[in-house]
N, C-alpha and C positions, 0 to 999 in steps of 0.2 A: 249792293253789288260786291263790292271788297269783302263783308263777311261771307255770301255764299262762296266768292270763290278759294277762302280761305278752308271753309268746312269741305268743299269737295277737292281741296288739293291734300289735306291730312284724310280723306276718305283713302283716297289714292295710296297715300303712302300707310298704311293698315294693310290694305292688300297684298300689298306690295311684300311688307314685312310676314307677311300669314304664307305668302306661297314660297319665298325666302325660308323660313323657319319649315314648313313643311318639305323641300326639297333637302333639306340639310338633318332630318329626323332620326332616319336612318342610320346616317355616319355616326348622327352623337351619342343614337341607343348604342351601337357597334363600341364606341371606343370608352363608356359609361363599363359596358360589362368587361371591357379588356381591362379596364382598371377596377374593376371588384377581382377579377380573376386574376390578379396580380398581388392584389391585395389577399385576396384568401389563400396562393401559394406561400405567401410570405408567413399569414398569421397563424394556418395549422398546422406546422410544423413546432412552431412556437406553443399552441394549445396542447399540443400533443406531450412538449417536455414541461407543460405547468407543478406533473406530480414532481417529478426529477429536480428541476427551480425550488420549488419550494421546498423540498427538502433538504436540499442546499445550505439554507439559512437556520437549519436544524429544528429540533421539539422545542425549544424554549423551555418556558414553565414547566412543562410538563415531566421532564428529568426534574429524582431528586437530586439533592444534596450531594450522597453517598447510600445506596443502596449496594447488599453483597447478599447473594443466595444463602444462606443458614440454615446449617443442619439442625438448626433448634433455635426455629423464631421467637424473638422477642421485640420489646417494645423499643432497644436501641436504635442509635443512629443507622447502624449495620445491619440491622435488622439479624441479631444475634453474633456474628461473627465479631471476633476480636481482631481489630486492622492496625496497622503502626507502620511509619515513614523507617526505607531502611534507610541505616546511617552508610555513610564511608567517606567520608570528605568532600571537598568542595570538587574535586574532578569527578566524582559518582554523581552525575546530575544530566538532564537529555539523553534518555538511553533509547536505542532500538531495539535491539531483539534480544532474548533470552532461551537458553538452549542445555538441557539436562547433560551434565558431563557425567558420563558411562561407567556406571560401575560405583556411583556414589549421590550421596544426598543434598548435592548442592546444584548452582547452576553457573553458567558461565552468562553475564551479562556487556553487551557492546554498549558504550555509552561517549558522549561526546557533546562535553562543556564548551565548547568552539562553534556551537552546532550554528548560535544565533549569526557568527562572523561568515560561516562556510555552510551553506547548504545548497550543494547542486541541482536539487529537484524543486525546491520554493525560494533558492536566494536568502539572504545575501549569498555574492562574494566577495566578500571585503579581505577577508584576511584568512590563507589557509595553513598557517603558520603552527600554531599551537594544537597539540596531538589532541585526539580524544584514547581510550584507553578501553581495557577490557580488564572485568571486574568478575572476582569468583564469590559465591553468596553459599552459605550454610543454609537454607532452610527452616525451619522447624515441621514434624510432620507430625504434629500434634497439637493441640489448644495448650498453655501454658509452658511452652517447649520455648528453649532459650533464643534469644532473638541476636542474635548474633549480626556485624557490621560485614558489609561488603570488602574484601580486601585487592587490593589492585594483583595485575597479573604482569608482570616484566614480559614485553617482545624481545628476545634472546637473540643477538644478531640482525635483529631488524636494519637496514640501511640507515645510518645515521642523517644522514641528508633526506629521505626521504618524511613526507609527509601520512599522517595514518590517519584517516575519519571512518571508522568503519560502521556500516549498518549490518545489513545481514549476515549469519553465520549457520555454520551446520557442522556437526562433528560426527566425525564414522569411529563407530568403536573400533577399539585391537582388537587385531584375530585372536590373542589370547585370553581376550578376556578381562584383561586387566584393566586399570583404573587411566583415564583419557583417553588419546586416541588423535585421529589427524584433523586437524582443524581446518576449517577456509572460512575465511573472511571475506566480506566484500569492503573496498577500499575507496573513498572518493578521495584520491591523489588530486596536488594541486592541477597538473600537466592534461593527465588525464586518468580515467580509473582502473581500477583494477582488482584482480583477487588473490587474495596473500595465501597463502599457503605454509600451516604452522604443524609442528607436533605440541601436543597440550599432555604435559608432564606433570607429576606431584613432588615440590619440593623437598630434599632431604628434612629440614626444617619447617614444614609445614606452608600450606598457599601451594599456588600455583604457578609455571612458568610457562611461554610460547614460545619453540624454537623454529625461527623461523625457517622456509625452507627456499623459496622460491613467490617471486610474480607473477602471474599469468593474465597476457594483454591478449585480446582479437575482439578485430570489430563489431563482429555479431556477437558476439560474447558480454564485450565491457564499455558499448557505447552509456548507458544508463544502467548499471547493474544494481542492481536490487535487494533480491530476495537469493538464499542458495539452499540447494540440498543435494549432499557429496552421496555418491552413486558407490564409486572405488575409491581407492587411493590415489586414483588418474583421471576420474569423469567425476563429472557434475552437471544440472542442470541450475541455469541463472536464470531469473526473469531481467527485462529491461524494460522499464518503465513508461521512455519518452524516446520518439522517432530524433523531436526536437530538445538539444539540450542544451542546456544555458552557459554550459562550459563544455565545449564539444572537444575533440582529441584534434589530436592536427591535423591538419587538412587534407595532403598526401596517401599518408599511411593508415589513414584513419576514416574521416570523413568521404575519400573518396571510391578507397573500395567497399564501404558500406552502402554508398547511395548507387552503385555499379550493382551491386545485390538487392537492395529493396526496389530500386526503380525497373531493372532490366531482368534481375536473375542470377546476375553472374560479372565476370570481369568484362571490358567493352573493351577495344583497341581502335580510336582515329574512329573519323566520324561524326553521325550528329550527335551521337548518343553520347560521346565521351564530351562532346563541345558538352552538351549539356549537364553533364556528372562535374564538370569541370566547374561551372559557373554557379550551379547547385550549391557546390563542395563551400567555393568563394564566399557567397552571402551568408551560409550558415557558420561558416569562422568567425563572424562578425556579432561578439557579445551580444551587441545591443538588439539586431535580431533575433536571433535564436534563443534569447529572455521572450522575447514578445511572444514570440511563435510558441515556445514551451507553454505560457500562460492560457494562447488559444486551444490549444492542445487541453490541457486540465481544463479550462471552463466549458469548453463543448463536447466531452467525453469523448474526442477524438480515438477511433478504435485503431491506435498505431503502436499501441507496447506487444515485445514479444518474450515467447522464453525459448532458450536456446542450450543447446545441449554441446557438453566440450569434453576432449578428450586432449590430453597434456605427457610430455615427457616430464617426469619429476626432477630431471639432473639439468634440463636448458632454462634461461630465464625471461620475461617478459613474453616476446611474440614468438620465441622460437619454439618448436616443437611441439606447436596449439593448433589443433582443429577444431571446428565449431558450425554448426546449424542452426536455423532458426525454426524448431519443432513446429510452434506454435505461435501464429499472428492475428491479427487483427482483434489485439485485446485493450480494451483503455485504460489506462495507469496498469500496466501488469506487476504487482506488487507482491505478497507474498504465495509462500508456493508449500506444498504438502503432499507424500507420493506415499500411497502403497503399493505393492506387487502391481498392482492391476488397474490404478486410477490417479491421475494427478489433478491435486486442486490448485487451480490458481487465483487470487484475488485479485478482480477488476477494479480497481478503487474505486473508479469515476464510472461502474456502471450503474449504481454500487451492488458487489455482491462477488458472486463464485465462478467462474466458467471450470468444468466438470468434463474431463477428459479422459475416456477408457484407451490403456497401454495396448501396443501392438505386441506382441509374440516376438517380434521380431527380433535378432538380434546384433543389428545394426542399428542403433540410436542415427547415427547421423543421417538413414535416411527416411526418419519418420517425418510424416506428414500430419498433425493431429488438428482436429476438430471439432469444438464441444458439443460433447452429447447432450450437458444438459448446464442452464445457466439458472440460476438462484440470486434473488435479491435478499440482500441482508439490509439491517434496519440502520448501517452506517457507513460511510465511506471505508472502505477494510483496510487495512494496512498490512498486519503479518497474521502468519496462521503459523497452528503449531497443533502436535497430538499431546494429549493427556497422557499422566504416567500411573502406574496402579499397583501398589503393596503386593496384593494375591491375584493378580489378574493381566490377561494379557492383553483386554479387550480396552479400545484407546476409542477418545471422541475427539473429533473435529475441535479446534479452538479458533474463532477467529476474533479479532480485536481491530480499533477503529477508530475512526472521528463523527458520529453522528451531525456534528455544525461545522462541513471542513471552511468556510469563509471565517467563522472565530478561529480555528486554528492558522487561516493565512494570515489572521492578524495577530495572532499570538507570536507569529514565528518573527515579528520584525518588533516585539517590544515582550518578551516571555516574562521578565520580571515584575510585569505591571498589566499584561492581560490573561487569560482563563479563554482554556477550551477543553468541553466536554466530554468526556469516555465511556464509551460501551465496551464490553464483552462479550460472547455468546457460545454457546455449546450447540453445533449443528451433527446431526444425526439419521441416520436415512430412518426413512417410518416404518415402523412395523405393523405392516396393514394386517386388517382383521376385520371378526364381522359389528364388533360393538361399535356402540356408538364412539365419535371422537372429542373430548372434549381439546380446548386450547391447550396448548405446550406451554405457553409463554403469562396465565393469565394471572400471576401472583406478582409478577415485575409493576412496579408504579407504572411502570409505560412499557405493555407488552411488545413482544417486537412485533406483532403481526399488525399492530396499529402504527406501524411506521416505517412496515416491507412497502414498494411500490409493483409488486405483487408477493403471495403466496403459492408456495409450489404443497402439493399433498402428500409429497413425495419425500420430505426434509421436515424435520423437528427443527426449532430455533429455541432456546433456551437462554434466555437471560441471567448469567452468573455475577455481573457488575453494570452499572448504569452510576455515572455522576456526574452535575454542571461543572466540575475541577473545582469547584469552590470549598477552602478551609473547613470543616468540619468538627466537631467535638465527637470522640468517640470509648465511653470508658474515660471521660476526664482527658484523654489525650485527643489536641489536635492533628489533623490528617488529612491528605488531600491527594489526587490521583486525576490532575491535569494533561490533554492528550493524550489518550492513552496510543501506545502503538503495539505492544504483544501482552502473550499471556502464557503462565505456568501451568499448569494443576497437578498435584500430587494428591491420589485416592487412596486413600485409605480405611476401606468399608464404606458404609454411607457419608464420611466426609474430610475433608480436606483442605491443602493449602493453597492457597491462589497467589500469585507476584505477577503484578500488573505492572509492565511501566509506562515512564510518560516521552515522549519525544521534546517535550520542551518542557516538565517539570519531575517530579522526584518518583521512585520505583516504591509501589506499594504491597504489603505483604499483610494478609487475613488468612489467619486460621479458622476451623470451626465451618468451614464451608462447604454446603451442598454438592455431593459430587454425583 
C-alpha cells in the first residue's frame, strides 16, 4: 500500500511539472531568441570590423626586411637601389614631415628627439621641455651623388620661453621666384597648439634660417592640428586629428567654444545647452579622461577628425585676427592632407586610407561644406601625403606613407630604442582606363598592396615604392633601417630617382636608383 501510493503521488507530480513546463514554453522560447538577438546585435558589428582588426596587428612575415622599387633590379637587399641612414646629429632623429624648399635641391625636414617625452596624439606627456627642431637636407639626385648630412635650421626670433614640437609643415613659394619662401608649421606647444608662422631664408654663409613671424591660435583650427597646406600668405587649411585630445587647450577659450560648435553649431548663451557645453568643457580638462577618450577614439576609428580652413592677419598674434571653419568632418584620425586646383586628399588613418574631396568654385573657403566623393583604402594606417617632384616634367603622383602594424608602432612609441615598427610607402594614381586587359599595379612588391587593401577601388593605381619590418638591414656592406615610417620624398628624374622616407620614431632614409 505505501509503495502504490508513493508511485501514484510522483505520477502526480510529472504532470504537474509537464503542464508547468508547457505553460512557461512560450516565454522561454520568447526570451531564448531575445537573447540570440542581442547577441547577434552585439557580434555583427564585431564580424563586420574582423578585416579592419586584423589588420591592425599588421602583415607580420609577410613584409620584408627592406624592400625599394629599382629602377634596375637586382639580387640586393634593396632590391637594386642604393639606401643609407642620413646623418645630422643626435637631435636629427623622430622626424615628421618632409617638404621641397622652392627653388632648390634640398628639403626641409620637422623632426623631434623629445617626441618619446611629448607626444600629444599617442602620449607621453611627461616632459615638453626640450625643443625638437627643423633640419635642411641636400639630396642627391643621382645614384653615386654626394650624400651629404642634414644640417639644423636656427628659428630667428622664436619666443624664447616658448616650447616648439613641430609636425606638419608646408611652404608657399615667393612671388618672385626666388629661393624659400613662407613657412608654417604646426606646433604641439606645451599649453596648447598652435601654427608658427616663419619666412624660410638662405644664409649669407650657407644653411638655412626661420624668421619667425607670428602664432596663429583658434579652436577649430589648433584643437589637434596635424597636417598643413599654405593656400596664401594668410590662408591655410589644417586637419585635426582628434575630437578627444589628451592635452586639450583651456577650458574657457578653448574647449568651450569648440564644443558650443561641434555639439550645437555655433556659440550658446544660458540655458541647457550652455549647462551642458559647460560640464562637457569640465570633464574633458581632466587629462586622465580625455587620454582614455583619445585612445577610444583611435581604436574604434571613431569618425570625429576634421579639416578646417583659416584665414589670419599677419601683423596680430595668437587668436587675434584668425578666422576659421571646419570644411570637412566626420573623418577618423584626419592626418595628412594634399590639394590641387580642383581636389583635396585627406588621410583617414584609422580608416585606413584616402577620403577624396572635389573643390567648390567658390570663392569663400570659410563657407565650404565638403564631402567625400570618393574614399580609397590603402594597405596602411596613412600618416602624411605629399606630391612627387620631377626634373622635365610637371606631372606629380600622389605619395602617401604609413604604419601597416599601428599596435607595434603604439608600442614603439613608449620604448623607441628597444622596439621596431614597420613602414610602407606607396604611389597612388587615378587609372587610366582602356580597353586592354588590366594586369596588377602592385604585383612585383614582396606583399602587393592589393593583398592587404581591405577593399580595391578600379578607379586608383597603388604602387608600392618601400615596404619594411624597421628591422637593421645590410645593404651594399652598409647597415640601414627605416623604422615607422611617417612621410615621403620623390625626386624624378627620367625613369628614376631619389626616395627620403622618414621615421616618426627612428632615423630618416635616403635611396637613390629608384623607380619613379
Amino acid at each position: 500500500m505505501p509503495f502504490a501510493y508513493l508511485r501514484k503521488q510522483r505520477l502526480e507530480q510529472e504532470r504537474l511539472q509537464q503542464r508547468h513546463g508547457a505553460q512557461h514554453q512560450p516565454h522561454d522560447g520568447s526570451r531564448r531568441a531575445i537573447k540570440v538577438g542581442l547577441l547577434a546585435m552585439l557580434v555583427a558589428p564585431l564580424l563586420f570590423q574582423l578585416p579592419w582588426v586584423h589588420s591592425a596587428f599588421g602583415p607580420g612575415t609577410r613584409l620584408p626586411a627592406l624592400w625599394v622599387r629599382s629602377a634596375a633590379p637586382s639580387s640586393t637587399g634593396a632590391n637594386g637601389a642604393e639606401c643609407w641612414n642620413v646623418r645630422g646629429g643626435d637631435e636629427f632623429r623622430f622626424c615628421e614631415d618632409i617638404e621641397a624648399i622652392p627653388g632648390t635641391a634640398e628639403v626641409l625636414i620637422s623632426c623631434d628627439a623629445n617626441r618619446a617625452h611629448w607626444n600629444t596624439a599617442m602620449g607621453p606627456l611627461a616632459d615638453a621641455g626640450p625643443r625638437g627642431g627643423l633640419f635642411s637636407y641636400a639630396y642627391p639626385t643621382s645614384r653615386g651623388g654626394e650624400r651629404a648630412e642634414a644640417q639644423p635650421v636656427p628659428l630667428v626670433d622664436f619666443p624664447a620661453q616658448s616650447t616648439f614640437h613641430p609636425l606638419g609643415m608646408s611652404i608657399l613659394p615667393r612671388s618672385d621666384g626666388g629661393e624659400g619662401g613662407v613657412l608654417f608649421v604646426v606646433n604641439h606647444r606645451r599649453e596648447r597648439s598652435s601654427v608658427e608662422l616663419f619666412h624660410l631664408s638662405p644664409r649669407d654663409r650657407g644653411g638655412w634660417e626661420a624668421h619667425w613671424q607670428r602664432s596663429i591660435v583658434h579652436h577649430l583650427a589648433t584643437h589637434t592640428p596635424n597636417s598643413i597646406h599654405a593656400l596664401t600668405p594668410t590662408s591655410f587649411i589644417v586637419t585635426n586629428d582628434h575630437l578627444f585630445a589628451r592635452r586639450p587647450g583651456p577650458r574657457d577659450t578653448h574647449l568651450v567654444p569648440l564644443l558650443q560648435h561641434v555639439l550645437f553649431g555655433g556659440a550658446v548663451a544660458g540655458g541647457w545647452r550652455e549647462w551642458i557645453v559647460v560640464r562637457v568643457a569640465m570633464l574633458l580638462s581632466r587629462r586622465g579622461v580625455a587620454a582614455r577618450l583619445a585612445q577610444v577614439e583611435t581604436l574604434l576609428a571613431l569618425p570625429l577628425g576634421w579639416a578646417s580652413y583659416v584665414e589670419f592677419d599677419a601683423t596680430q598674434q595668437e587668436d587675434a585676427g584668425v578666422s576659421a571653419s571646419r570644411i570637412a568632418t566626420a573623418i577618423p584620425f584626419a592626418n595628412g592632407i594634399a590639394l590641387t586646383h580642383t581636389t583635396m586628399f585627406v588621410a583617414a588613418t584609422t580608416y585606413p586610407g584616402l577620403f577624396i574631396y572635389a573643390l567648390p568654385p567658390s570663392p569663400t573657403p570659410l563657407a565650404w561644406q565638403l564631402r567625400p566623393t570618393t574614399k580609397v583604402h590603402l594597405p596602411m594606417r596613412v600618416d602624411n601625403l605629399a606630391w612627387s617632384h620631377s626634373a622635365h616634367s610637371s606631372h606629380r603622383t600622389l605619395l602617401a606613407t604609413g604604419h601597416p602594424a599601428p599596435l607595434a608602432l603604439m608600442r614603439m612609441a613608449r620604448a623607441p630604442r628597444t622596439r621596431t615598427s614597420a613602414s610602407w610607402s606607396v604611389a597612388v594614381s587615378a587609372h587610366a582606363h582602356g580597353t586592354s586587359a588590366r594586369a596588377w599595379e602592385d604585383a612585383e612588391a614582396p606583399l602587393p598592396a592589393h593583398h592587404f587593401t581591405l577593399s580595391h577601388s578600379a578607379d586608383w593605381d597603388i604602387r608600392t615604392l618601400l615596404q619594411s619590418t624597421g628591422e637593421e638591414v645590410v645593404v651594399s656592406g652598409e647597415t640601414v633601417s627605416i623604422s615607422s615610417s611617417a612621410s615621403s620624398f620623390l625626386y624624378a628624374d627620367g625613369e628614376q630617382g631619389t626616395l627620403i622616407v622618414s621615421g616618426l620614431y627612428g632615423p630618416v632614409l635616403t635611396c637613390t636608383g629608384v623607380s619613379a
